[in-house]
LOTOR-470794 format. One record per residue (C-alpha): chain; x, y, z. Coordinates in Angstrom, 3 decimals, decimal comma. Example, Ala and Ser with C-alpha at 12.3 -4.5 7.8 and 13.67 -1.06 7.14 Angstrom:
BEGIN
<rec><kette>A</kette><xx>12,300</xx><yy>-4,500</yy><zz>7,800</zz></rec>
<rec><kette>A</kette><xx>13,670</xx><yy>-1,060</yy><zz>7,140</zz></rec>
This chain:
BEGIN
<rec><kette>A</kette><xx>38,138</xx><yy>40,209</yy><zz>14,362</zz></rec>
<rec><kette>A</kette><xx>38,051</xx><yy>40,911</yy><zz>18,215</zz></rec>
<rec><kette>A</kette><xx>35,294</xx><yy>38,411</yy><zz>19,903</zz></rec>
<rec><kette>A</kette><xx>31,622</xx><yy>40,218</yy><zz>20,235</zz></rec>
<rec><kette>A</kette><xx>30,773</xx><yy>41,474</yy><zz>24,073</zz></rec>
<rec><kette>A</kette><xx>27,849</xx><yy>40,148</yy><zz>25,619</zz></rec>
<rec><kette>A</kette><xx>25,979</xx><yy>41,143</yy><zz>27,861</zz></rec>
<rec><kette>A</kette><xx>23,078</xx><yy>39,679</yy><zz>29,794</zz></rec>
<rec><kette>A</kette><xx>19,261</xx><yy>41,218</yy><zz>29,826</zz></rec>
<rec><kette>A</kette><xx>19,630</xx><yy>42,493</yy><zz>33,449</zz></rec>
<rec><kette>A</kette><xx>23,457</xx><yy>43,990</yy><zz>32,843</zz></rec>
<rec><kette>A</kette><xx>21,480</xx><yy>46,040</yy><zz>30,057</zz></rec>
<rec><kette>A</kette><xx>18,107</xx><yy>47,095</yy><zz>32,078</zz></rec>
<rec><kette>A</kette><xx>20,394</xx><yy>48,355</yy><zz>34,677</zz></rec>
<rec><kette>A</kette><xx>22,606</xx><yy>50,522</yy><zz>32,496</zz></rec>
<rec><kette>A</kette><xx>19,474</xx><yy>51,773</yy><zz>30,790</zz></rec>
<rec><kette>A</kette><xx>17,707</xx><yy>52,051</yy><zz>34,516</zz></rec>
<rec><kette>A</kette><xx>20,971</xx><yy>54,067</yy><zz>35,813</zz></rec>
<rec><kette>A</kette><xx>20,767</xx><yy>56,305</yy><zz>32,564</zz></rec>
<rec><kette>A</kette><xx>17,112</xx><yy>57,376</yy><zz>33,298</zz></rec>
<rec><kette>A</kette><xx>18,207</xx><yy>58,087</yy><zz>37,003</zz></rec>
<rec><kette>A</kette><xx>20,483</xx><yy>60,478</yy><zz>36,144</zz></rec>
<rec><kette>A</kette><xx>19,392</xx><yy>61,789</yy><zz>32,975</zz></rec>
<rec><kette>A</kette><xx>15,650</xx><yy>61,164</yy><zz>32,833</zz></rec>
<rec><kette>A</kette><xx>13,721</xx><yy>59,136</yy><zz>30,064</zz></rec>
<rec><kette>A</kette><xx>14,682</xx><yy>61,126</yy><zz>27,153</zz></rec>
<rec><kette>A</kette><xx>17,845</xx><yy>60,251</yy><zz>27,783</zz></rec>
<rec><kette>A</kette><xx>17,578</xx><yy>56,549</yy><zz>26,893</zz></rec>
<rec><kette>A</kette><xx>19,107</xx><yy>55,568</yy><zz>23,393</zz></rec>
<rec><kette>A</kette><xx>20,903</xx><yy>52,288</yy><zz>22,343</zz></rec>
<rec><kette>A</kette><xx>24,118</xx><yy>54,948</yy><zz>22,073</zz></rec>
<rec><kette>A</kette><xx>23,685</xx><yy>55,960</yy><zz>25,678</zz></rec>
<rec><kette>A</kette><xx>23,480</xx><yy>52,671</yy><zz>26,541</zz></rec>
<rec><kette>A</kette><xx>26,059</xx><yy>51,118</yy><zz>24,780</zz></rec>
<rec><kette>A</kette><xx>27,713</xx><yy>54,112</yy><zz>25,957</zz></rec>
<rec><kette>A</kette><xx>27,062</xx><yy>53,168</yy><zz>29,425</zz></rec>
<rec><kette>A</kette><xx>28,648</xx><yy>49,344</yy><zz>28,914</zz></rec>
<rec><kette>A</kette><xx>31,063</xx><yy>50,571</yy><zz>26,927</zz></rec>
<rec><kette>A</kette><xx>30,468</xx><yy>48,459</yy><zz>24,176</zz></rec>
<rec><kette>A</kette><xx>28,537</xx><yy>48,824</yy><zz>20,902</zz></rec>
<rec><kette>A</kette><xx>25,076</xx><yy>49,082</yy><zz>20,350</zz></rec>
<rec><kette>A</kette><xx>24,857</xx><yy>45,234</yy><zz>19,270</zz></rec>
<rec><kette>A</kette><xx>24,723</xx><yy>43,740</yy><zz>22,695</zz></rec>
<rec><kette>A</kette><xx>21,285</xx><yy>46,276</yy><zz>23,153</zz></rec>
<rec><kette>A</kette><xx>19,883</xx><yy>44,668</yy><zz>19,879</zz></rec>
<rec><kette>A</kette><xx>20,747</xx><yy>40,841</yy><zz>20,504</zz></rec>
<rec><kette>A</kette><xx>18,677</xx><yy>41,106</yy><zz>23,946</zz></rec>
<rec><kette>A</kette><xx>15,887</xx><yy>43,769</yy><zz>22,874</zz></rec>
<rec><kette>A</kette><xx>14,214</xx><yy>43,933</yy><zz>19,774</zz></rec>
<rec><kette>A</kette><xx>14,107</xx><yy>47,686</yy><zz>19,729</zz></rec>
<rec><kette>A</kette><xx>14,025</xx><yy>50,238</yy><zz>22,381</zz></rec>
<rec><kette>A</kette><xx>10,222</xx><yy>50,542</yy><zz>23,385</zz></rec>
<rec><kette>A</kette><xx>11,445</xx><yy>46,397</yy><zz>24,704</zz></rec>
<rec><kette>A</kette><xx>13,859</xx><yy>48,571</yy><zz>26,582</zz></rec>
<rec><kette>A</kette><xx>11,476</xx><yy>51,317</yy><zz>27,523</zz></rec>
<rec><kette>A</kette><xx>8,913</xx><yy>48,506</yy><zz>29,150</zz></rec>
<rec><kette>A</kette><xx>11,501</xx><yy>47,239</yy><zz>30,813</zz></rec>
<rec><kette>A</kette><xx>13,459</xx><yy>49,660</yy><zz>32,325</zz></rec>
<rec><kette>A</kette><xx>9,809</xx><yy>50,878</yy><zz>33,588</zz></rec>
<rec><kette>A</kette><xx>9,247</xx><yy>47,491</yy><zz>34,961</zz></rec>
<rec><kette>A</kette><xx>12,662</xx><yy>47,922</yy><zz>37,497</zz></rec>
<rec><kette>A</kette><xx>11,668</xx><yy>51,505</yy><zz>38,332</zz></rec>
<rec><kette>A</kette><xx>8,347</xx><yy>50,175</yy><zz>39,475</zz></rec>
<rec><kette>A</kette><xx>10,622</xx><yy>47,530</yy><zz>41,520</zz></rec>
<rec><kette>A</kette><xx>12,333</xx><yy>50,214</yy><zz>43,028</zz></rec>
<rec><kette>A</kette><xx>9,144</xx><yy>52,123</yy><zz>44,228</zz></rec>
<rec><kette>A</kette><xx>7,592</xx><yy>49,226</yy><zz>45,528</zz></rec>
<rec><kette>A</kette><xx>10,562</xx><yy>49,133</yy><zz>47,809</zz></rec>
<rec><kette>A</kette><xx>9,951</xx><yy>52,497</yy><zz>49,097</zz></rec>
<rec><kette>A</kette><xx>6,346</xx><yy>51,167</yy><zz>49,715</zz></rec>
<rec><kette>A</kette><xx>6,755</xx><yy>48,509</yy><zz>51,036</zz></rec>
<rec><kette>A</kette><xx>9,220</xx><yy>49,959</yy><zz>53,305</zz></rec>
<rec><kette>A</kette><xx>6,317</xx><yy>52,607</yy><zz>54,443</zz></rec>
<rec><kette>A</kette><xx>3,972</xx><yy>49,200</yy><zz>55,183</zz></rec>
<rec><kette>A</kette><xx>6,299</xx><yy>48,390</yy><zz>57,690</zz></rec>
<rec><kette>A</kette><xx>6,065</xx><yy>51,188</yy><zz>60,114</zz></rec>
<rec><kette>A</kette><xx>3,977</xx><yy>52,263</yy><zz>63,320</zz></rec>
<rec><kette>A</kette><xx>1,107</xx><yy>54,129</yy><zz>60,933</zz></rec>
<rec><kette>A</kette><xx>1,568</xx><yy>52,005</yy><zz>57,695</zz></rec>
<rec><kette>A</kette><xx>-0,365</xx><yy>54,203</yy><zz>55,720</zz></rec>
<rec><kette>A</kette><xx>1,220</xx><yy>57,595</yy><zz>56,813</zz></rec>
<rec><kette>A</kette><xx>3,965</xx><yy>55,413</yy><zz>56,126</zz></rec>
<rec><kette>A</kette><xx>3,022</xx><yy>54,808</yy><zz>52,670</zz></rec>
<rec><kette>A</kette><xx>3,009</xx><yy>58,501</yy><zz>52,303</zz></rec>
<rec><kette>A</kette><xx>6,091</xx><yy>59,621</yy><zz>53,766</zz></rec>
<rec><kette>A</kette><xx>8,016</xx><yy>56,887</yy><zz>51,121</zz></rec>
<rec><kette>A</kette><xx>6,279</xx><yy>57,813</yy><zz>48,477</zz></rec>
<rec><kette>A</kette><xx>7,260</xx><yy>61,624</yy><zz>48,747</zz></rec>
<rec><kette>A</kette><xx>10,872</xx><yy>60,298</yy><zz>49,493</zz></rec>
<rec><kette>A</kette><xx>11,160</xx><yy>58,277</yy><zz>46,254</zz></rec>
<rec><kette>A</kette><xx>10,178</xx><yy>61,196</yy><zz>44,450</zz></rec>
<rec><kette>A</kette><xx>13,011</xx><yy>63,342</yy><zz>46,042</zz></rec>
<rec><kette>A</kette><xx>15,352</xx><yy>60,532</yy><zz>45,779</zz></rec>
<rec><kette>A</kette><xx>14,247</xx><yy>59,140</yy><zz>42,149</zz></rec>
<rec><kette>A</kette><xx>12,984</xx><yy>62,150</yy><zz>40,954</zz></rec>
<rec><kette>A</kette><xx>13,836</xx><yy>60,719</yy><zz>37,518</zz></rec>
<rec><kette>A</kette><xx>12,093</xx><yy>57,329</yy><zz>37,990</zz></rec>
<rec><kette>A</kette><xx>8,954</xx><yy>59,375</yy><zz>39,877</zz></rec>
<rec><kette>A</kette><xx>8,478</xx><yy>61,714</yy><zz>36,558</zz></rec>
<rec><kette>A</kette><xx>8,531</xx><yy>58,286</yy><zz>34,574</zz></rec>
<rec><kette>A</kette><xx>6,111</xx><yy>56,376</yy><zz>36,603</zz></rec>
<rec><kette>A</kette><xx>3,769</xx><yy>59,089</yy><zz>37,672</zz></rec>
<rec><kette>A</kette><xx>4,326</xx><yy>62,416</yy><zz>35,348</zz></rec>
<rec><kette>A</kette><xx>4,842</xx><yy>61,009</yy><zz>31,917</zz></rec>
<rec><kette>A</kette><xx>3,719</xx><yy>59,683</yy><zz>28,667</zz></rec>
<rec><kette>A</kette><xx>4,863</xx><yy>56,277</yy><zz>29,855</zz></rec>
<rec><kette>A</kette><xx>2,557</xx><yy>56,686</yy><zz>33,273</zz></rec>
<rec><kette>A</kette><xx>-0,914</xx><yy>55,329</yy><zz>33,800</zz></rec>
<rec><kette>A</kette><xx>-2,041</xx><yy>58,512</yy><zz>35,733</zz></rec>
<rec><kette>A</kette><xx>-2,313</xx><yy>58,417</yy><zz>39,230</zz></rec>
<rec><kette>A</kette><xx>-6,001</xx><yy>57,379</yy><zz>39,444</zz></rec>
<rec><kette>A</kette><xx>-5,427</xx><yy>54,184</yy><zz>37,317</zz></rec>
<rec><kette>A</kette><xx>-1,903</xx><yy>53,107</yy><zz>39,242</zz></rec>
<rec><kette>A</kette><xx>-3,688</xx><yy>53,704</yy><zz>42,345</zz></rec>
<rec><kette>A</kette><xx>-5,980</xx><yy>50,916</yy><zz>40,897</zz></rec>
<rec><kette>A</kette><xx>-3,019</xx><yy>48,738</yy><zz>39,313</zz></rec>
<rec><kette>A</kette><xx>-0,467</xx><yy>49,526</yy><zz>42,035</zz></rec>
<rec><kette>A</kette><xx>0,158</xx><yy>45,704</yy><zz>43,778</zz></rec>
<rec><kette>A</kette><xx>0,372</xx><yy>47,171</yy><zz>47,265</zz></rec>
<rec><kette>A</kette><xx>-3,117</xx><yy>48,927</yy><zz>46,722</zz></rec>
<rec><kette>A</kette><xx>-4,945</xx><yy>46,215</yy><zz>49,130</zz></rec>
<rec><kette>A</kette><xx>-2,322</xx><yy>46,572</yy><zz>52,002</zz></rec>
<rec><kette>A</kette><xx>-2,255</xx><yy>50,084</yy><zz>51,871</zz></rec>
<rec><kette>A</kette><xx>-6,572</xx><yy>49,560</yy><zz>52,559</zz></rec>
<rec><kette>A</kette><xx>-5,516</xx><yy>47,444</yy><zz>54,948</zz></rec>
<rec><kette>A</kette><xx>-3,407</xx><yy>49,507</yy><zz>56,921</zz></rec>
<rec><kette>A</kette><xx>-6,466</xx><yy>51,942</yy><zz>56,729</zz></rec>
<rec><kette>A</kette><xx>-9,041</xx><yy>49,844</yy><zz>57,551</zz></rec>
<rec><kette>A</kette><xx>-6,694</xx><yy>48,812</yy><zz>60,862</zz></rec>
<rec><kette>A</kette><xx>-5,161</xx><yy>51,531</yy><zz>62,131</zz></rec>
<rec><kette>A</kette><xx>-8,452</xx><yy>54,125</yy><zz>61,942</zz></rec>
<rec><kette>A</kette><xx>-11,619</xx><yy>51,409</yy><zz>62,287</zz></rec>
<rec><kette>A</kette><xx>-13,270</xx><yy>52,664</yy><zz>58,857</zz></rec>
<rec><kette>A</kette><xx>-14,823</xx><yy>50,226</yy><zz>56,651</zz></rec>
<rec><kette>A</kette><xx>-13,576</xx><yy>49,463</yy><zz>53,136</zz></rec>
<rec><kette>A</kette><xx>-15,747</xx><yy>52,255</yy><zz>51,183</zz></rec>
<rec><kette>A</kette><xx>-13,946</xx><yy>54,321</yy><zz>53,372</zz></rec>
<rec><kette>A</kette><xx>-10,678</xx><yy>53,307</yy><zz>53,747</zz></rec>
<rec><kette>A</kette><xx>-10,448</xx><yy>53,296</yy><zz>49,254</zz></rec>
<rec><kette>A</kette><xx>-12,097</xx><yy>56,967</yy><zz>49,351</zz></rec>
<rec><kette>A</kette><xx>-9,195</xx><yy>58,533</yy><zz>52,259</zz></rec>
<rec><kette>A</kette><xx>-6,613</xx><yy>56,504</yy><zz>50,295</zz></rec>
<rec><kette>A</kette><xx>-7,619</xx><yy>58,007</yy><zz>47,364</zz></rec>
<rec><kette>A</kette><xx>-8,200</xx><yy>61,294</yy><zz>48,715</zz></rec>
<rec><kette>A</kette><xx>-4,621</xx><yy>61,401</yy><zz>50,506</zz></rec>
<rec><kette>A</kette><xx>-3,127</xx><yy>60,352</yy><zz>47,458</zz></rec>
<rec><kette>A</kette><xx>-3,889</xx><yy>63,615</yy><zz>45,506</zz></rec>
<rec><kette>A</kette><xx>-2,697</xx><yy>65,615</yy><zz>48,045</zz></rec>
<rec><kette>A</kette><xx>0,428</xx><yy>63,288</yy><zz>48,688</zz></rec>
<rec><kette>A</kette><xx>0,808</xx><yy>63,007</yy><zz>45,108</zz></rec>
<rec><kette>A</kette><xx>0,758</xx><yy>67,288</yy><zz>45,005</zz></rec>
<rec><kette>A</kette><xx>3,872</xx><yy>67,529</yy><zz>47,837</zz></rec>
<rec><kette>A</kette><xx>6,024</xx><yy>64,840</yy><zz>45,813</zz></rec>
<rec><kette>A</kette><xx>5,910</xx><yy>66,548</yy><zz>42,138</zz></rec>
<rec><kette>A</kette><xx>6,756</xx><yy>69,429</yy><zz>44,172</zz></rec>
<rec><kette>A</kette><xx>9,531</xx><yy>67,587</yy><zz>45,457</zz></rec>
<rec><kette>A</kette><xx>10,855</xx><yy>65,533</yy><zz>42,396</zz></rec>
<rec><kette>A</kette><xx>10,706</xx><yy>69,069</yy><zz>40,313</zz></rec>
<rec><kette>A</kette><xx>12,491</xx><yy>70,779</yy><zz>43,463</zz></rec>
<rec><kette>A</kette><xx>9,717</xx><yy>73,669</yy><zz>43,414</zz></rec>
<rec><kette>A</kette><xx>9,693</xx><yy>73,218</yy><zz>47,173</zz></rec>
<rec><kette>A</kette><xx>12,033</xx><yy>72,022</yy><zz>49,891</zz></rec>
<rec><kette>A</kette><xx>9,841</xx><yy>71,208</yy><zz>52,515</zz></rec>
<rec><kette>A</kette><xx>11,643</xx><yy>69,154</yy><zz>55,359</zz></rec>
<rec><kette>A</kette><xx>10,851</xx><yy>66,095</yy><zz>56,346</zz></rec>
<rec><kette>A</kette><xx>9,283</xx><yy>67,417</yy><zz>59,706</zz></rec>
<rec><kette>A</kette><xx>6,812</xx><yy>69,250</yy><zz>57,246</zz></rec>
<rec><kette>A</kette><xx>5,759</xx><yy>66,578</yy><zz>55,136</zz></rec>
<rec><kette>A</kette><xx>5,007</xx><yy>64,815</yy><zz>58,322</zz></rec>
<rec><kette>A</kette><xx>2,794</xx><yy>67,527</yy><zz>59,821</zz></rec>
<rec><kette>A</kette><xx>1,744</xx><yy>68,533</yy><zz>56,253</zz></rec>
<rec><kette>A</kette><xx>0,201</xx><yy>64,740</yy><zz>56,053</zz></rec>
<rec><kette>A</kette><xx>-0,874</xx><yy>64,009</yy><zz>59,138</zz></rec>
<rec><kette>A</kette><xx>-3,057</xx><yy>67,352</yy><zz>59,216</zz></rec>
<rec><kette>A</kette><xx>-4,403</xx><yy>66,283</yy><zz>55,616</zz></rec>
<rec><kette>A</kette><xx>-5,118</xx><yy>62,977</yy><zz>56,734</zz></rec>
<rec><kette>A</kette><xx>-6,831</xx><yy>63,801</yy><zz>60,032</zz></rec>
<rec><kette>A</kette><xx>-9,072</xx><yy>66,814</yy><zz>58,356</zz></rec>
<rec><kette>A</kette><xx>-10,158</xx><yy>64,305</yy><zz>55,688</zz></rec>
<rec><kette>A</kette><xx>-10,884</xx><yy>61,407</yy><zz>58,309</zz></rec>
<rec><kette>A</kette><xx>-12,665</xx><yy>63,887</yy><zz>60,718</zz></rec>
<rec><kette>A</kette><xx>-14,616</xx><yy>64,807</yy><zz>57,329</zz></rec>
<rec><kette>A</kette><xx>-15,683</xx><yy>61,549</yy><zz>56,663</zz></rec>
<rec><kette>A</kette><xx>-16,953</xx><yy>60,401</yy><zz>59,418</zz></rec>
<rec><kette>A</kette><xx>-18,536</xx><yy>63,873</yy><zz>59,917</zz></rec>
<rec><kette>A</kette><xx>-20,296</xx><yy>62,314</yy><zz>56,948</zz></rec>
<rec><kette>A</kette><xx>-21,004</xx><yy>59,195</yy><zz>58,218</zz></rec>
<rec><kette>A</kette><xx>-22,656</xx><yy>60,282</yy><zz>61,300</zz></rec>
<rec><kette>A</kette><xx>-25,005</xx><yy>62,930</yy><zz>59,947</zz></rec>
<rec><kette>A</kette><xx>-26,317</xx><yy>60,175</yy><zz>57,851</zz></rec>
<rec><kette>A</kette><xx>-26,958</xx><yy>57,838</yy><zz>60,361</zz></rec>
């Protein structure tokens, strides 16, 4: 009897994670998998007890790999137009990984990752610093610019548009500044 392959938990999560990249979530099966490894699916079933284990899992790394693109975005000159220019480019990039995180059964929705998401308080943050607005504010324009940021990257990760990147930009920035101008339009007629 040849010896059994094994394989360890993060050899398997990336096979699975690679499958969903190319194929998309429906793809995933201990076949394609074991497919993947070229093995059987017995190496799947001695690390996972079934494939929802799998599932959470392989969600967990694609979350990894947005917070990446984020965190990238935190870094530059405007952090939070930033945020928004790397979020749109994961979803062109990982258009697979985007529809799992934010556009299927397996998502929170957008309003509840928004409240999850671990860079949700540096994105504020980078608000509240770069544009002088107060916390209220800075949640309701990060909030606000999500939906419409959220709107250009299913466009993107379903390829129903192929805006350039000089677009997006412009596309944002105008969103951003209409909705700022807005609020403290707002602000001041109150005061």
């Amino acid at each position: 009897m040849p010896p059994k392959v094994k394989f360890s938990k993060e050899q398997i999560v990336f096979a699975a994670l690679d499958i969903v990249r190319e194929q998309g979530i429906a793809a995933l099966t201990a076949r394609a998998v074991a497919d993947k490894l070229n093995c059987s699916v017995a190496p799947v079933f001695s690390v996972f007890e079934n494939m929802d284990e799998l599932r959470e899992e392989v969600i967990r790394q694609a979350k990894t790999v947005y917070d990446g693109y984020i965190e990238e975005g935190l870094k530059q000159v405007l952090p939070f137009k930033g945020v928004g220019l790397k979020y749109i480019e994961f979803a062109k990039k990982e258009p697979n990984l985007f529809r799992v995180l934010f556009m299927s059964d397996y998502s929170f929705g957008l309003d509840k990752f928004m409240l999850l998401d671990k860079n949700n308080a540096a994105i504020v943050s980078a608000l509240m610093n770069s544009w002088s607005v107060d916390k209220k504010t800075a949640v309701a324009l990060h909030q606000d610019i999500m939906i419409y940021t959220h709107g250009i990257a299913v466009m993107c990760a379903t390829k129903s548009c192929d805006f350039s990147d000089e677009e997006i930009s412009e596309r944002l920035t105008f969103a951003f500044m209409s909705m700022l101008k807005q609020v403290k339009e707002v602000k001041n007629d109150k005061n």
